[in-house]
Structures are given as C-alpha cells and as structure tokens.
C-alpha positions, 0 to 999 in steps of 0.5 A: 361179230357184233361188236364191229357193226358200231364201229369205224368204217372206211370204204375204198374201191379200186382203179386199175389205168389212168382216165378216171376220176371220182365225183366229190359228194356235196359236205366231202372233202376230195383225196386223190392219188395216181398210179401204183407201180406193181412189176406186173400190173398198176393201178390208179386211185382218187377218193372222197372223204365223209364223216364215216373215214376214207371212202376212195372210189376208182374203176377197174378197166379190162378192155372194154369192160367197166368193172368197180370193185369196193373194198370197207375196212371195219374197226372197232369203235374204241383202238388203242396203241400196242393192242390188239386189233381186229379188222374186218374187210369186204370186198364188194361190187358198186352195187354192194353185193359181195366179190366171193371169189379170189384168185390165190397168189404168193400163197394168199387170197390176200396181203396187207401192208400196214405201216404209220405214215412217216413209215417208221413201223411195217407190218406184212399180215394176211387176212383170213378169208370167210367167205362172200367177200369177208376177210377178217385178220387181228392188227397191232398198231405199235404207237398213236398215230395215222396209219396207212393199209395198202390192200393187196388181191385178186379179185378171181380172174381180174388183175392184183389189186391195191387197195389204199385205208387209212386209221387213226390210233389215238394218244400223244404221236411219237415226235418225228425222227432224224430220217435215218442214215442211208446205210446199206447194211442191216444185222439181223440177230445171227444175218447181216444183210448188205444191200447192192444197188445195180447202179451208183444212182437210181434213176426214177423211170428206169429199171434197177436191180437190187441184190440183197446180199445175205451172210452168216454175222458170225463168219461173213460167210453167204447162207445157204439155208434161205427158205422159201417165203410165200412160194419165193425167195424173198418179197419186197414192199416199197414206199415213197415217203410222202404226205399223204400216202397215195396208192402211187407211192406204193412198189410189190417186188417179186425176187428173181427164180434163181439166184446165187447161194446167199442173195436175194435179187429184184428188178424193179423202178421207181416211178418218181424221185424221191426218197423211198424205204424198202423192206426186204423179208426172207425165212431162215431157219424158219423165222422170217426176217425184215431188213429195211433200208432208205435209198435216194432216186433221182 
C-alpha cells in the first residue's frame, strides 16, 4: 500500500480512568477531553497537536499495571468529498511494536463511527483487520468538512476501547442548519420508528431507558421480523453536541436480550447536560436501518 506512506497521519492512544494527563511537547498545541461513558466501561482522553494531525496520548490503568496503547490512523495525502476513501489504522504499544491480538465483540475486532462535527452525517464501518495491529477499511465523506473518528476494540484481554481521530475533507463547508426539531418520530421507507423516553425530562447522571417502538408505515402495526444485528437487537451511538468533539461526548448502548415484538429498549445515562443525537440501527428484511433523534438532558 504504497500510496499511504506520504499520506496523512494521525496518531491517537488510549486512557481507560480518570488521574492522567498528557505532556505538551514544545512547537504543540494541547486538546484535551474527559471521560467516555460505555454501559460497561469508560474512558478518558487528553491529546497533543503536531504538524502531522492529532496525536492524542492517554493510559490504560488495570489495577496495578500501566498499559498505553496508540492507535495511527493513515489517509491519503489528497481526499475529496463523496469519494471514496481508504483508511488505514495501527494499533500499537508506546514502544511502537504492534498489539496483534483483539478480542472479538458485537461480531467485530472493530467499530468505527464516522460522523462531521456538527454531527449532521453518521456512518457505522467495521475495519478489515490484517494482521500485526493492521486495519484497514474504504470511508466516504459526504461533504467538505471536519470530521470526527471514534475507534472502538478490544485490545485481547483488556477493556472496550475508544479511540478519538479527527480528518479534514477539503472544499466550501456546508452552512450550518437550524438544529432539528425535537421530533420523536422517524419513517424509514416502509418502518416508522417512535422514540419513547422513560421519563418526561432526562436528567444527566441518572439512568434512562429508551424504547425504540418500531411499526409496519403501511398499517401501524408492531413488526415482528426485526433481525438481529451485530449479535443484537438493535445498537445504539450517542453524541453530545460539542466543539470539539471529545471521547467524553461519545455513548455505545447495548439493547436489552428481551423485548417486546416491535421494540428495541436501551438503559443507558448521560453524563452531562446538554443536547445529544442518538442513532438507532436495526435490520429487517436484511436491510439495516438508521433512526436518528435530538433529545435535550438536563
């Protein structure tokens, strides 16, 4: 893959728990984030900026053992909007030498969640993995803009993982959008989606369950043919909207085992207040669909 080694390279490691922080190199200019929030794990970030792109540095604390792992996203030198685009990523220890092996989970080595910064495209990809810390995996970036990465794996035996890169997609940045309206249904082809919040306001720190109602557009009536995804029900990404976007800002939902014919429930929180958007994906009929929604937390 010769045409990567003169591209773009942005260099990001990974902290799972609070108590760390990143040295600023001299000539750098320091980004820094806070905490994650996963239902079974979290994880902190802060990060340095070079000439090169983002390089973010945090450590991995498993009781008493220090582990830092680095993750360097690849690009090619020259991207343009709505082609397509591919991506390398290495997984590495602080002494360079690649992580080759990952523990498998939602049916992949690896989730990558791809979404512009004023969080109006998504994209849900899953990286190829080649061997000795090597993923690799063909992006589409819609419009010019930045555009924000969030990595998500498990080096073997240790916690999930995320991983914040950010690219820059040259060309005239769309203008900004009125935020859309807070509606809590979406119709998707031949399926409407109602969303159903647990409780009248969300309340940041406290757990919420939200159930994603699913019925047939044609006759309103609950589906029954909702196929498994990824090993589940349904997934669930969440963002905060924020400048910059931060590892902190970032919510993996896993739905619940059972649920009623025609719904998809998650228990999840948020740990700020804010203004989040959810994106909910399911299969049917062997399609997989994507609802998203804007909720309010206070």
């Amino acid at each position: 893959m010769k045409r990567f080694l003169t591209g773009i390279i942005v260099l990001t490691s990974l902290l799972i728990a609070p108590g760390c922080s990143s040295l600023t190199k001299s000539g750098e200019t320091q980004v820094s984030g806070n905490e994650s929030h996963h239902t079974d794990a979290s994880h902190n970030m802060s990060s340095d900026h070079d000439h090169q792109g983002h390089s973010m540095e945090h450590t991995n604390h498993e009781a008493n053992t220090k582990i830092t792992t680095q993750a360097k996203l690849t690009t090619p030198k020259n991207i343009a909007p709505n082609q397509s685009v591919n991506l390398v990523i290495n997984v590495q220890d602080t002494a360079g030498k690649s992580i080759d092996k990952f523990d498998t989970f939602q049916e992949k080595l690896m989730h990558l969640i791809v979404v512009r910064d004023d969080l109006a495209t998504y994209d849900h990809i899953h990286p190829t993995y080649k061997g000795n810390g090597r993923f690799e995996v063909s992006a589409n970036f819609s419009t010019p803009g930045d555009y924000s990465l969030f990595s998500d794996y498990k080096p073997s035996g240790q916690k999930e993982t995320v991983s914040l890169m950010q690219v820059k997609i040259p060309g005239s940045v769309p203008l900004p959008k009125n935020l859309e309206k807070f509606e809590k249904t979406k119709v998707l082809s031949n399926t409407k989606v109602n969303l159903n919040v647990g409780n009248k306001k969300i309340q940041s720190g406290q757990e919420v369950t939200l159930n994603f109602d699913i019925k047939d557009a044609a006759n309103n009536q609950p589906i029954k043919d909702i196929q498994p995804y990824l090993g589940e029900r349904g997934h669930l990404v969440i963002l905060k909207s924020a400048s910059p976007l931060t590892v902190s800002d970032y919510i993996h939902a896993h739905a619940l085992k059972k649920s009623a014919d025609g719904q998809i429930e998650f228990i999840t929180s948020f740990p700020q207040p804010g203004t989040y958007k959810l994106w909910m994906q399911f299969q049917r009929n062997g399609k997989v669909d994507t609802a998203d929604f804007w909720v309010n937390v206070v």
